[in-house]
N, CA, C and O atoms as a GROMACS GRO file, in nm:
protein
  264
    1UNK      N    1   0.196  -3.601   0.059
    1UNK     CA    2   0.206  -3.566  -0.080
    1UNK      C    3   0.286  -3.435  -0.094
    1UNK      O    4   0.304  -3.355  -0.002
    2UNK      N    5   0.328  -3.425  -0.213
    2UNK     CA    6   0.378  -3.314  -0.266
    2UNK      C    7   0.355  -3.224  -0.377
    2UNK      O    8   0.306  -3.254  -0.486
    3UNK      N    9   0.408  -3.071  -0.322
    3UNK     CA   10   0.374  -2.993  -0.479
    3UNK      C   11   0.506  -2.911  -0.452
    3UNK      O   12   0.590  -2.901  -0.362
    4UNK      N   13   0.476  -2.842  -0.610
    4UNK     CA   14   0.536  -2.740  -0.630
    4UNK      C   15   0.510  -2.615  -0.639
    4UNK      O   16   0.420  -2.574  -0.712
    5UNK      N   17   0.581  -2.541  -0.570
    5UNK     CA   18   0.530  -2.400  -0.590
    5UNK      C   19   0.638  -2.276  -0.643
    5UNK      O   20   0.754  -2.258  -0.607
    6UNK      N   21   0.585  -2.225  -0.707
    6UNK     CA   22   0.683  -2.141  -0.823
    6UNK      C   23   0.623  -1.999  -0.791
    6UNK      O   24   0.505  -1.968  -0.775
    7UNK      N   25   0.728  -1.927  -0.787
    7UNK     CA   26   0.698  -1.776  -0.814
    7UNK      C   27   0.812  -1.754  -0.911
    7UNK      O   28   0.924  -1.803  -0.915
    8UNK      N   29   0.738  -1.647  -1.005
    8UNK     CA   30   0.821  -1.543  -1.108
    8UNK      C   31   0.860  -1.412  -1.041
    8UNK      O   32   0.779  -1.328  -1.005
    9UNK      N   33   0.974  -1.404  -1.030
    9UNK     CA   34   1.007  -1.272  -1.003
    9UNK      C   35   1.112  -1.205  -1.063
    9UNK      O   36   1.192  -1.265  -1.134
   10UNK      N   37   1.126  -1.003  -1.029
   10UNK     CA   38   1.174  -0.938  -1.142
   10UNK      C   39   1.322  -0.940  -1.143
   10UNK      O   40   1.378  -0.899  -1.245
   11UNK      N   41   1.407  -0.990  -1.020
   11UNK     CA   42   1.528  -1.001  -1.027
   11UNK      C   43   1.595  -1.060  -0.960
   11UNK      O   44   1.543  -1.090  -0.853
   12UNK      N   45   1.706  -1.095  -0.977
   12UNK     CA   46   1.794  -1.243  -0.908
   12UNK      C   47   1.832  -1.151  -0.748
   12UNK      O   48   1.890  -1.225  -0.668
   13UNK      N   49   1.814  -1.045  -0.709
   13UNK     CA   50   1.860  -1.038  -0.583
   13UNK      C   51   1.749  -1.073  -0.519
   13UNK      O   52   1.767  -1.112  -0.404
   14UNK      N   53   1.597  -1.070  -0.574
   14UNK     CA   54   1.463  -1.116  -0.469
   14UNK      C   55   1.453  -1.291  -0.524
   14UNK      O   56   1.363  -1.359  -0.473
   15UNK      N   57   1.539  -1.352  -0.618
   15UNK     CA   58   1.584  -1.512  -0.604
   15UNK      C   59   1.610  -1.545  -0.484
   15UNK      O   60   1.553  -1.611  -0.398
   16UNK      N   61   1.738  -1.470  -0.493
   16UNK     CA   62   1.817  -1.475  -0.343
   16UNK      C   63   1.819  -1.505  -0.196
   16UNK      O   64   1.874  -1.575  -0.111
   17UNK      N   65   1.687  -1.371  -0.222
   17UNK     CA   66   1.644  -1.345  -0.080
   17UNK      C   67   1.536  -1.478  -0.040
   17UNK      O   68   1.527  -1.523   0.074
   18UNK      N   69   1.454  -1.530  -0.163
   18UNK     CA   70   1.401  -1.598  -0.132
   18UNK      C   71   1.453  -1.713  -0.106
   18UNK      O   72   1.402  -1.764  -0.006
   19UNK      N   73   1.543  -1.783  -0.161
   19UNK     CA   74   1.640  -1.891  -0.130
   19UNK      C   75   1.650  -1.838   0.035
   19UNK      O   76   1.596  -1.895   0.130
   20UNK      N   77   1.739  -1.707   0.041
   20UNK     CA   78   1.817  -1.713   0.205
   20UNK      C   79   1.677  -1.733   0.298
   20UNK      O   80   1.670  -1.830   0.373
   21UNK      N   81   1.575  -1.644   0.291
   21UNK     CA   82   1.459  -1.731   0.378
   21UNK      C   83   1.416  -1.839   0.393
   21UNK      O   84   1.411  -1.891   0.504
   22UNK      N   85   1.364  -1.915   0.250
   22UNK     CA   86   1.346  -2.042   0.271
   22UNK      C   87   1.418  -2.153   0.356
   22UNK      O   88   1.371  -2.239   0.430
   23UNK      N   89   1.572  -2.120   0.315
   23UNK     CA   90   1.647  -2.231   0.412
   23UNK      C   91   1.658  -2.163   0.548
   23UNK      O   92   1.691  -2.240   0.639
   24UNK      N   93   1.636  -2.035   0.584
   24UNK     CA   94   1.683  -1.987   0.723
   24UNK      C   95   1.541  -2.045   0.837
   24UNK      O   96   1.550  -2.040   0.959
   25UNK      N   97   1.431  -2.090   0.769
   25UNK     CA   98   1.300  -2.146   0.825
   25UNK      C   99   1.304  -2.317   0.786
   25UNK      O  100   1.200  -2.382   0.775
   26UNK      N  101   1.432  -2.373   0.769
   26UNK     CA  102   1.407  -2.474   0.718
   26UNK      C  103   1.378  -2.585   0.670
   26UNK      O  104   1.360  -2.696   0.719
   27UNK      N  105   1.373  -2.524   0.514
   27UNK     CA  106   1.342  -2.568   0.362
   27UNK      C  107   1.482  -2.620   0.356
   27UNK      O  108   1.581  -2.546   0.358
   28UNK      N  109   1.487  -2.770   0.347
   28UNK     CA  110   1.633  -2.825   0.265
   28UNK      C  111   1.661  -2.752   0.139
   28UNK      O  112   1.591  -2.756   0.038
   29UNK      N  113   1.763  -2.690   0.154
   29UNK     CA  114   1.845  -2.653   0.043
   29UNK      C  115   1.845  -2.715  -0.122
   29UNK      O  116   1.868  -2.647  -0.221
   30UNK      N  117   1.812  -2.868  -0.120
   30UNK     CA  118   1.776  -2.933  -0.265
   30UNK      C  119   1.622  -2.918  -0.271
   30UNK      O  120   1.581  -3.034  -0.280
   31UNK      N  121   1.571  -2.879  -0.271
   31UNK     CA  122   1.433  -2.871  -0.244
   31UNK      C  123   1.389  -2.731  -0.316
   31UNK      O  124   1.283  -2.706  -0.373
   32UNK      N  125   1.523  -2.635  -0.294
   32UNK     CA  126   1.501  -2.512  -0.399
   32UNK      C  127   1.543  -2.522  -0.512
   32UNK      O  128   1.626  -2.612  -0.526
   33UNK      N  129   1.515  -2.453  -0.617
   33UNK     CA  130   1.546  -2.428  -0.743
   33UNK      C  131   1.543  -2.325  -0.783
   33UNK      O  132   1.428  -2.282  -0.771
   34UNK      N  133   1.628  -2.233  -0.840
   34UNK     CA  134   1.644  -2.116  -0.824
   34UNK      C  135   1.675  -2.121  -1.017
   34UNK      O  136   1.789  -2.139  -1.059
   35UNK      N  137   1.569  -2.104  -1.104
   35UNK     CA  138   1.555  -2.126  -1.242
   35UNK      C  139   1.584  -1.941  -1.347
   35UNK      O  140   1.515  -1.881  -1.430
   36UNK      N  141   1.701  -1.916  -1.289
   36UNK     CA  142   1.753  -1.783  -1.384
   36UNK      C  143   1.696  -1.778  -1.484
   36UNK      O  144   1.646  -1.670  -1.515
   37UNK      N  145   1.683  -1.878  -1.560
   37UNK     CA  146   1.684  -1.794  -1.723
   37UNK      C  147   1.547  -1.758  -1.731
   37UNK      O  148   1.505  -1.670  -1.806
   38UNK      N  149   1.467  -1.836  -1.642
   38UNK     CA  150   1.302  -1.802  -1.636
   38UNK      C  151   1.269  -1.681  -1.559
   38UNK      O  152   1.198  -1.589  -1.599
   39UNK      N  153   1.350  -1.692  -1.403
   39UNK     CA  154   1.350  -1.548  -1.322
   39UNK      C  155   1.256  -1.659  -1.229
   39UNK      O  156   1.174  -1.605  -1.154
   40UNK      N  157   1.259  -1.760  -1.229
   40UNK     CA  158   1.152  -1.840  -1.128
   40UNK      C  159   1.244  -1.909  -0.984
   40UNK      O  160   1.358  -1.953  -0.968
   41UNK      N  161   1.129  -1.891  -0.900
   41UNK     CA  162   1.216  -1.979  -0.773
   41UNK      C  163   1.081  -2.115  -0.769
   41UNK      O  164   0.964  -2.075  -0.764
   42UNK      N  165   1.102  -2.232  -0.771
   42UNK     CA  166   1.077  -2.346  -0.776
   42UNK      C  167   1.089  -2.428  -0.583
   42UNK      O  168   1.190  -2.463  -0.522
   43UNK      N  169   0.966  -2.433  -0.544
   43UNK     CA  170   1.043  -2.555  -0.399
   43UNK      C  171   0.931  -2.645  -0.415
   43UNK      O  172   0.813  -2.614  -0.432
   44UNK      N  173   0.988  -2.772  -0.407
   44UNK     CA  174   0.925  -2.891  -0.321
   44UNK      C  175   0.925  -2.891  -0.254
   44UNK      O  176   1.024  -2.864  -0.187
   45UNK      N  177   0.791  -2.925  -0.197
   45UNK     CA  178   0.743  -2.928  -0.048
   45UNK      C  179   0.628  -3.001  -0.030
   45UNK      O  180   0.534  -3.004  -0.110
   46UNK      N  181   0.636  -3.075   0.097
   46UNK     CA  182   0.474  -3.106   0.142
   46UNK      C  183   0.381  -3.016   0.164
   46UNK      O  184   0.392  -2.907   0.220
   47UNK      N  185   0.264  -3.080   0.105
   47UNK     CA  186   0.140  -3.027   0.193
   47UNK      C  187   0.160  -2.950   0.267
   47UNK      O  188   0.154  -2.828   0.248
   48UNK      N  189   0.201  -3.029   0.408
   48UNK     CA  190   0.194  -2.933   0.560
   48UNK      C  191   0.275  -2.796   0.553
   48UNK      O  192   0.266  -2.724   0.652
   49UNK      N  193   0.356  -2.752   0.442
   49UNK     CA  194   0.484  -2.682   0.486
   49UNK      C  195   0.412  -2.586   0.341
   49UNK      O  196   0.454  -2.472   0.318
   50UNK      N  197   0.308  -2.646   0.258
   50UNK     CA  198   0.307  -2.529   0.180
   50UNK      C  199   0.222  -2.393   0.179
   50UNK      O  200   0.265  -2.308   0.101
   51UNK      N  201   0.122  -2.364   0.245
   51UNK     CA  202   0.142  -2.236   0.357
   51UNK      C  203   0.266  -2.142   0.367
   51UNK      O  204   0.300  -2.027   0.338
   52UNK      N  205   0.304  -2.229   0.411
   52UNK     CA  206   0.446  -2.104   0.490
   52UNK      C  207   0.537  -2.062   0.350
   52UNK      O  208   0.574  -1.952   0.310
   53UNK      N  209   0.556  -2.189   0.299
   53UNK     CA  210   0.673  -2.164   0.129
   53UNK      C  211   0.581  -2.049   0.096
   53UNK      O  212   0.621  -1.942   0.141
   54UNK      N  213   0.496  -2.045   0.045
   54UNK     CA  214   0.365  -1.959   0.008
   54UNK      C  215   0.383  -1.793   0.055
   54UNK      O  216   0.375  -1.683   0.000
   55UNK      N  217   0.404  -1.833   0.153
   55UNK     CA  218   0.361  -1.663   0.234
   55UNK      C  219   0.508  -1.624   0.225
   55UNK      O  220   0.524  -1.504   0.247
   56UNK      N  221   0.625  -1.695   0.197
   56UNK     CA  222   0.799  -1.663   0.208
   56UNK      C  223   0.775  -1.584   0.075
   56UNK      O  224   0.801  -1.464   0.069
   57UNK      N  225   0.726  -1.652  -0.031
   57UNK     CA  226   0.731  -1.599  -0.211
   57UNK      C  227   0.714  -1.491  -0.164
   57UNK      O  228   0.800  -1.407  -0.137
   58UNK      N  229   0.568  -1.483  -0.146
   58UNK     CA  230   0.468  -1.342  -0.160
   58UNK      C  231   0.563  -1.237  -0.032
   58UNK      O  232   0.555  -1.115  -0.050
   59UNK      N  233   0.597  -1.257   0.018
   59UNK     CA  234   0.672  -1.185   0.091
   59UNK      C  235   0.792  -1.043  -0.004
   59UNK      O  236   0.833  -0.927   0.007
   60UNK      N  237   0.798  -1.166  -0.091
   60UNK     CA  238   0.896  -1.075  -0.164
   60UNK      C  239   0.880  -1.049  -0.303
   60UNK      O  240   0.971  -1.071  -0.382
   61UNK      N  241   0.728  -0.986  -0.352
   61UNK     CA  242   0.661  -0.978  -0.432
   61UNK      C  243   0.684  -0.986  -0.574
   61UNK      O  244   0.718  -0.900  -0.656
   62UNK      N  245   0.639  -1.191  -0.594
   62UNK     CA  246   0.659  -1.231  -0.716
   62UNK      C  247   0.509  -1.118  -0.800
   62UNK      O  248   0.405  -1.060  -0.770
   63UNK      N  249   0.607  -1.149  -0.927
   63UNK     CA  250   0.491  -1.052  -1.076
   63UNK      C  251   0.391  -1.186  -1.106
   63UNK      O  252   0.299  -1.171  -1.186
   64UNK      N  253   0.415  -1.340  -1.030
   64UNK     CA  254   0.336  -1.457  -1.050
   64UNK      C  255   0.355  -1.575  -1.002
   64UNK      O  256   0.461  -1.637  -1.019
   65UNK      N  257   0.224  -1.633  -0.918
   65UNK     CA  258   0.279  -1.757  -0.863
   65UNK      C  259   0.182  -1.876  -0.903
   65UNK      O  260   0.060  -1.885  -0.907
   66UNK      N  261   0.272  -1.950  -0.928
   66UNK     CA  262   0.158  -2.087  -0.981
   66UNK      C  263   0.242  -2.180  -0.930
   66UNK      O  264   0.215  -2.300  -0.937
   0.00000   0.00000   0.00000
């Protein structure tokens, strides 16, 4: 199965960073979503892998993750 996991954060260079981690541990590249006008980074992912997506966000301290 799958979810989504979203963090809000305060600016497109910690988008970024989170994109360049996610795929450098990889997270397929379509799988991110990188949602500007919201300030949100968006990944699909399984189950098994959402842990780690998880601890990549918080790494780079979203203001919110749902």
């Amino acid at each position: 199965m799958t979810k989504t996991v979203t963090g809000d954060f305060s600016s497109k260079d910690a988008m970024e960073n989170v994109l360049d981690d996610l795929v450098s541990v990889g997270i397929p590249r379509e799988n991110v979503f990188l949602a500007t006008e919201q300030m949100q980074v968006k990944v699909i992912t399984p189950d098994v892998t959402e842990r780690e997506v998880t601890e990549i966000l918080m790494r780079h301290n979203p203001t919110k993750m749902h």
